[in-house]
C-alpha positions as CSV (number, residue, x, y, z in Angstrom):
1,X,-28.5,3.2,-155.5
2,X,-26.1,0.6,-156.9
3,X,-28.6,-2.5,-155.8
4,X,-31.0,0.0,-158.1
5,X,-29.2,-0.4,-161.0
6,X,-28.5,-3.7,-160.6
7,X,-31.7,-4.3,-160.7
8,X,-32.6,-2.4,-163.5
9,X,-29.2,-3.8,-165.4
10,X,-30.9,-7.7,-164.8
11,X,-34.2,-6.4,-166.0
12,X,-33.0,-4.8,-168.8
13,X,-31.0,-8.1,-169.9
14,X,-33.9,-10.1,-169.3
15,X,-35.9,-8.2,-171.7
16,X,-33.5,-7.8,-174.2
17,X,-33.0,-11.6,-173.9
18,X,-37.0,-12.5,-174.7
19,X,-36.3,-12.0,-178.5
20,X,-33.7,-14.8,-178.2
21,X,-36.3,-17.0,-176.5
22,X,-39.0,-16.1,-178.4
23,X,-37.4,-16.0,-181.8
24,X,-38.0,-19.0,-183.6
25,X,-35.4,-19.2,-186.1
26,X,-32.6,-20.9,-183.3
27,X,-35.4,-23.4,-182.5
28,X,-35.9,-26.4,-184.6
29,X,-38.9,-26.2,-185.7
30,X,-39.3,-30.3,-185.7
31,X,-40.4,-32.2,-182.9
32,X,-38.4,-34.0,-180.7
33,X,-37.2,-37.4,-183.1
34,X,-39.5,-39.7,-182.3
35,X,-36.5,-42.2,-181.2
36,X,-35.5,-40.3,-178.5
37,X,-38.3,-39.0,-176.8
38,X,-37.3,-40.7,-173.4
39,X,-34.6,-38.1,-173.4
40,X,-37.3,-35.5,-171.6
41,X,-37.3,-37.2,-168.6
42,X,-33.7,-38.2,-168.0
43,X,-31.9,-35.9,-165.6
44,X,-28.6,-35.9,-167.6
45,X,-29.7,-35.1,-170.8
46,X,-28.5,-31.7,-172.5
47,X,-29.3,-31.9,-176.0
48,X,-30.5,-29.0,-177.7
49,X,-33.5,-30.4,-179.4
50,X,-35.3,-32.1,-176.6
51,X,-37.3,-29.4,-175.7
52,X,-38.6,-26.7,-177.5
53,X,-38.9,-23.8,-174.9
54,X,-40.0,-20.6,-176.3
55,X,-41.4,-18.4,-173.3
56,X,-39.7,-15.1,-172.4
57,X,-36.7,-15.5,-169.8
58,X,-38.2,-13.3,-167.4
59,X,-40.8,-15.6,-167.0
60,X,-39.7,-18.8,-168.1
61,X,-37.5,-18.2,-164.7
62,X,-39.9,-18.7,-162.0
63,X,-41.0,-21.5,-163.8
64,X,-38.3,-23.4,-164.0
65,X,-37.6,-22.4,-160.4
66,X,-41.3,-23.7,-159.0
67,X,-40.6,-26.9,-160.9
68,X,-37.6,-27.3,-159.6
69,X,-39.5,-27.0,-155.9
70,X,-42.3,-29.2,-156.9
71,X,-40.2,-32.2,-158.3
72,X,-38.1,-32.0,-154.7
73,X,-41.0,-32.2,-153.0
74,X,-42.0,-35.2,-154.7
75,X,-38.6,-37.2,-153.9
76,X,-37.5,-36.1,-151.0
77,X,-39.8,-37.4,-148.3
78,X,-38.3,-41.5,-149.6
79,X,-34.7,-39.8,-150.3
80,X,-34.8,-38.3,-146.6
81,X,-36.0,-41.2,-145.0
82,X,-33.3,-44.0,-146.6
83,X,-30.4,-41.2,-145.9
84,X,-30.8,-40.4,-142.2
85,X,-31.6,-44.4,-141.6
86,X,-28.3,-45.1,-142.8
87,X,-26.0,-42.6,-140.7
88,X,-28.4,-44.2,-138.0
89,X,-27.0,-47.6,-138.9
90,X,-23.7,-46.8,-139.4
91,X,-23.3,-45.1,-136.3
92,X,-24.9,-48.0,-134.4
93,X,-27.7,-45.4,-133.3
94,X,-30.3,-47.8,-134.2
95,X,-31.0,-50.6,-137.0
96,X,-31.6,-49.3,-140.2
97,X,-35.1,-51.4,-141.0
98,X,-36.3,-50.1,-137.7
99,X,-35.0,-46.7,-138.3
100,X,-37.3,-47.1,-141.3
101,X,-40.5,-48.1,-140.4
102,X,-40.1,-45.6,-137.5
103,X,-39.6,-42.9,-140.0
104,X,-42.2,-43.6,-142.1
105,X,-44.6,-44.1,-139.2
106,X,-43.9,-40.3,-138.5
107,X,-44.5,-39.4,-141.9
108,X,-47.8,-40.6,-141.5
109,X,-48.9,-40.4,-138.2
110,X,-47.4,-37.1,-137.4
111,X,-46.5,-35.7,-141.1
112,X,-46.1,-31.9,-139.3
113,X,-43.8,-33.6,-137.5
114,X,-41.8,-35.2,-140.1
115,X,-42.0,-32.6,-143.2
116,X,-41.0,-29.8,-140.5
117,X,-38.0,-31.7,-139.9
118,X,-34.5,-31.1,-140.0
119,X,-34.0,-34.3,-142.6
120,X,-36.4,-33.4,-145.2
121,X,-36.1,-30.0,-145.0
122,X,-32.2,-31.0,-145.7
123,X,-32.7,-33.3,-148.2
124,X,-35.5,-30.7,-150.0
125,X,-32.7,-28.1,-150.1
126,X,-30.4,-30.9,-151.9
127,X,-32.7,-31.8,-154.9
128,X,-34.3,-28.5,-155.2
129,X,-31.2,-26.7,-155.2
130,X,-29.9,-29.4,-158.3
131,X,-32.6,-29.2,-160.1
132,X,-33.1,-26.0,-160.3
133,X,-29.4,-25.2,-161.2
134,X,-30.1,-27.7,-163.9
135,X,-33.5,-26.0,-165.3
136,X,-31.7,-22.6,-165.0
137,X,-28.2,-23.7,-166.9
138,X,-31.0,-25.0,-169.7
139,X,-32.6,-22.0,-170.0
140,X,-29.1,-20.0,-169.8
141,X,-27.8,-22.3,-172.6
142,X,-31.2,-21.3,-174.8
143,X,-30.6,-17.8,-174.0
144,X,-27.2,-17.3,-175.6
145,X,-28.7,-20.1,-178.7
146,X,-25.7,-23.4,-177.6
147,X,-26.5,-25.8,-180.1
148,X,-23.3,-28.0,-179.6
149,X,-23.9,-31.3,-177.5
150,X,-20.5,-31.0,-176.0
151,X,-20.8,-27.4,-174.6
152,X,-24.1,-28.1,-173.5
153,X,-23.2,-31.1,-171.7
154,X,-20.4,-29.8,-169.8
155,X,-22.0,-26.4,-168.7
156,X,-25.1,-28.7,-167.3
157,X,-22.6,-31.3,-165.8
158,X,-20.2,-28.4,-164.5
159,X,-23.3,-26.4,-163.2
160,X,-25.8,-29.2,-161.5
161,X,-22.5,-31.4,-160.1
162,X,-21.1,-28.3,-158.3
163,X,-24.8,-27.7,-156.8
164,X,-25.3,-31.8,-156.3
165,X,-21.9,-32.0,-154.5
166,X,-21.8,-29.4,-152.4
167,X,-25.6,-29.6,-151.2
168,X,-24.8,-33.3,-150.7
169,X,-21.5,-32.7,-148.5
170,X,-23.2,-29.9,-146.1
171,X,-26.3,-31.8,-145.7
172,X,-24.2,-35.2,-145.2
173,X,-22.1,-33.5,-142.6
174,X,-25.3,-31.9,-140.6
175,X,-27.0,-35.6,-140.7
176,X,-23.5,-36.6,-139.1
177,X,-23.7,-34.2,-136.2
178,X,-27.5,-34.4,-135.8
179,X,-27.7,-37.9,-135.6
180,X,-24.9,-39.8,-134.6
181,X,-23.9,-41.2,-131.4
182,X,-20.9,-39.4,-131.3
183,X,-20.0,-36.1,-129.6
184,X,-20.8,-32.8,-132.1
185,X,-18.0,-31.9,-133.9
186,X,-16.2,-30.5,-136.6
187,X,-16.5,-32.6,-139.9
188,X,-13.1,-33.7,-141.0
189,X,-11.5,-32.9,-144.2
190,X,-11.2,-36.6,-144.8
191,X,-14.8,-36.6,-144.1
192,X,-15.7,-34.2,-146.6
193,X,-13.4,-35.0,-149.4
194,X,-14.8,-38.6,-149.1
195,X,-18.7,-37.4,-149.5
196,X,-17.4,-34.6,-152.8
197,X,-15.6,-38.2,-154.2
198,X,-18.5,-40.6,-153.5
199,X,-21.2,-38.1,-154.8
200,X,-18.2,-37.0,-158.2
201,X,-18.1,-40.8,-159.3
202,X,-21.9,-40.7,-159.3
203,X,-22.4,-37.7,-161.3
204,X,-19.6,-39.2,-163.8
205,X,-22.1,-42.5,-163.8
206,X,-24.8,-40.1,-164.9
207,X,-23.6,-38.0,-167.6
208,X,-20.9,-39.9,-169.0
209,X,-20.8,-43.7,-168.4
210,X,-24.7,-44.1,-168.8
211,X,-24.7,-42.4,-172.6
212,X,-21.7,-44.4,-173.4
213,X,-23.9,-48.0,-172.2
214,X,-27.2,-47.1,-174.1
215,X,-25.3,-46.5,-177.2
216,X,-23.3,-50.3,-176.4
217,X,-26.6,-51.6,-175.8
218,X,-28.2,-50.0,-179.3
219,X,-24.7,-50.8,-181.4
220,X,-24.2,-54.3,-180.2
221,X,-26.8,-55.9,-178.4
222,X,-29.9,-54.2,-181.0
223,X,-32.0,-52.6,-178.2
224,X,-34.6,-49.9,-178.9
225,X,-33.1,-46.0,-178.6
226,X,-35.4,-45.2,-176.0
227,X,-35.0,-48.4,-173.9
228,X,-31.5,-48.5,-173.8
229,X,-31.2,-44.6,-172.5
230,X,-33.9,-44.8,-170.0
231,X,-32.4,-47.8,-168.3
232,X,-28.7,-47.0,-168.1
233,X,-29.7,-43.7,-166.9
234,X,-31.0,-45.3,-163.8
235,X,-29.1,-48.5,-163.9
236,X,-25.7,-46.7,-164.1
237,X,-25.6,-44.1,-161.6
238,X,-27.1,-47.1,-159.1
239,X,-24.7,-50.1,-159.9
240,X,-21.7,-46.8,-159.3
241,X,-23.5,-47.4,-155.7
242,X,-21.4,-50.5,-154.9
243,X,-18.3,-48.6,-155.2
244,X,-19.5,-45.6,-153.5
245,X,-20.9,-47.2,-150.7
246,X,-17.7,-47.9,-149.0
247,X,-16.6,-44.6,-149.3
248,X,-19.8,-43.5,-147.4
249,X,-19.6,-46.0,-145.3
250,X,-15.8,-45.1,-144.6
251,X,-16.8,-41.2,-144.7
252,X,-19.5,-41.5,-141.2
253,X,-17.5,-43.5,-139.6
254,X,-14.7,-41.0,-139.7
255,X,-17.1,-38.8,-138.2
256,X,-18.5,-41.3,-135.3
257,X,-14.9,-42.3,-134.5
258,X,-12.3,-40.0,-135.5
259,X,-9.9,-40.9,-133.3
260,X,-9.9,-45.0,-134.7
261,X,-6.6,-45.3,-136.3
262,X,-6.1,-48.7,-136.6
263,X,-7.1,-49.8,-140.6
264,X,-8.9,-52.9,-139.5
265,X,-11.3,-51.1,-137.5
266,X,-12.3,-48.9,-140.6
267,X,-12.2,-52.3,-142.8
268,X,-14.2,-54.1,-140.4
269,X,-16.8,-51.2,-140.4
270,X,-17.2,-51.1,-144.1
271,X,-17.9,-54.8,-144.6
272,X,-20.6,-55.1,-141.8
273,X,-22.0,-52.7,-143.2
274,X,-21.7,-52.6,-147.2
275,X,-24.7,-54.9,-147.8
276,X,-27.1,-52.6,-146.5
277,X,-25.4,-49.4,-147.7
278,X,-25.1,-50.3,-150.9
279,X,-28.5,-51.7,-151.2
280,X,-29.8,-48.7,-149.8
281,X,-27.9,-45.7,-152.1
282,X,-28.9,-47.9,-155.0
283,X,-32.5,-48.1,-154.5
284,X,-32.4,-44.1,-153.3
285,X,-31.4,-43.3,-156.9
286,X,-34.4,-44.7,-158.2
287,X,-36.3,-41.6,-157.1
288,X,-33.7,-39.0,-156.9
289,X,-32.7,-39.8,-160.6
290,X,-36.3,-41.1,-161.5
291,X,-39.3,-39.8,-160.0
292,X,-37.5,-36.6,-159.3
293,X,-36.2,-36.0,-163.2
294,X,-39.5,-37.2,-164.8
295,X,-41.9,-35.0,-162.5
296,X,-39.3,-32.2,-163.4
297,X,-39.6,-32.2,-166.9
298,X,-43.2,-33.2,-166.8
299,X,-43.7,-30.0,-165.0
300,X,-41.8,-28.4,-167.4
301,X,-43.4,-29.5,-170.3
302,X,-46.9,-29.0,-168.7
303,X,-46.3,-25.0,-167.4
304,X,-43.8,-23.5,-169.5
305,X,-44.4,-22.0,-173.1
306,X,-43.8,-24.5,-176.6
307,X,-43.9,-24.7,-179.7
308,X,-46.4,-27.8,-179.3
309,X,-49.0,-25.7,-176.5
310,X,-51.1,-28.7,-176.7
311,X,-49.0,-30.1,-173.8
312,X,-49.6,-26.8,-171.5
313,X,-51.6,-27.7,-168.5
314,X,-53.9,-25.0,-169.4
315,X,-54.8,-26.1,-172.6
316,X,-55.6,-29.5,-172.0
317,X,-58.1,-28.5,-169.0
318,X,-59.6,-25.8,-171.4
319,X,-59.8,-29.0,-173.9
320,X,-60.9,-31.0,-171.1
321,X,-63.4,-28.6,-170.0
322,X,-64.7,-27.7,-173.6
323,X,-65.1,-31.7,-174.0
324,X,-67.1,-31.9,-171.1
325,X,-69.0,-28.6,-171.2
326,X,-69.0,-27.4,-174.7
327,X,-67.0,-23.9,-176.3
């Protein structure tokens, strides 16, 4: 009886929330500027006027939900393959360019194999799980009408980096007993507090060190709005890769050798193997924060409600099909 009227409480708020959505005088009723239209496709970005959402809440939901699904789908097969090759490497299990083109032989040779596997499906549940939190703090923001930048930006950034981090530390630690040499065990604290540090400097990268280079770039160096945002959004969070990667590094190790004490062990460790690990986490933000935030919002933009429905899937085939057809 109480789930009942729980249910019937969420509906109820739901419905009572579609007038907020669907009321038009919170939303501006201007495009997007025109010099900052690069901002629908960056991952961090929180500003009120990007997007003008107005479809109802109870089913602007499962949209932002499916999108979520179908961007993670889209990054995680290269995301999956670049993680579980490095644990391989660090752990000595195999080299990581042969751990590679082994993987991605299986994604195409046996792809049942590989897409029914215990690394994508991990790495799936990591990006749809933070993108989704991300679509769904958007949409909780346009509920309740946030306009302010600020509050925006840290309910996305508290939201998405508390899903990021801890999807990223419990996948991370199941890589570590799946695929290392070492006997299963439990995941050390130092373990884990390394992982929720490495993946906390990245999400600072994203949301606050990447808007404070574009504007340097625009202020002092003269570049374009639009240029400057979309490269320090990506360039950022992957140069913050060179000073995660020992921490990574340091992190498996922990795991493969726990009982190593001696600090020269752990220092000899990280610089055989920071080349490739940092080469590797940089290049792997390229989808994560690329492909997978632009097919996002694309998605976005193409299946939920606007204010400009020309961009609606729907109506461009019906445009398309009237072109090609007639009415």
């Amino acid at each position: 009886m109480t789930t009942i009227n729980r249910a019937g409480t969420i509906a109820s708020f739901l419905e009572d929330e579609e007038i907020y959505i669907d009321a038009k005088e919170w939303v501006n009723p201007s495009p997007p500027e025109e010099d900052h239209y690069a901002r629908q496709f960056i991952f961090s970005d929180f500003h009120a006027d990007t997007h003008h959402f107005i479809e109802q809440a109870k089913t602007r939901g499962p949209k932002e939900i499916l999108c979520a699904a179908s961007a993670s789908a889209l990054v995680s097969p290269l995301v999956s393959i670049i993680d579980k090759c490095l644990l391989k490497d660090i752990s000595g299990t195999s080299q990581f360019m042969r751990a590679v083109s082994g993987a991605t032989k299986e994604m195409f040779l046996t792809p049942g194999k590989f897409f029914g596997g215990l690394s994508f499906r991990l790495t799936f549940a990591v990006y749809f799980g933070t993108y989704a939190v991300a679509n769904l703090s958007e949409l909780a923001l346009d509920i309740k009408k946030v306009k302010d930048d600020e509050t925006r930006k840290t309910s996305k950034v508290a939201a998405s980096g508390v899903a990021n981090i801890g999807l990223l530390a419990w996948r991370d630690s199941t890589f570590a007993r799946v695929y290392s040499k070492a006997v299963p065990h439990a995941t050390p604290k130092r373990t884990l507090g390394l992982f929720a540090t490495r993946d906390m400097l990245t999400m600072y990268a994203t949301f606050y060190m990447a808007p404070v280079a574009a504007e340097y770039l625009e202020k002092e160096h003269g570049w374009e709005t639009n240029a400057a945002e979309l490269s320090t959004a990506l360039a950022i969070p992957a140069a913050m890769q060179i000073v995660t990667a020992p921490l990574h590094i340091h992190a498996m190790d922990c795991y493969a050798k726990p009982r190593v004490g001696l600090s020269s062990e752990r220092w000899a460790v990280i610089k055989k193997e920071f080349k490739t690990v940092s080469f590797a986490r940089s290049f792997r933000i390229l989808p994560a924060f690329g492909i997978g935030s632009f097919s996002n919002n694309k998605f976005r933009e193409m299946f939920i409600r606007q204010e400009n429905e020309d961009l609606l899937l729907s109506r461009q085939l019906t445009r398309a099909y009237t072109q090609r057809f007639g009415a």
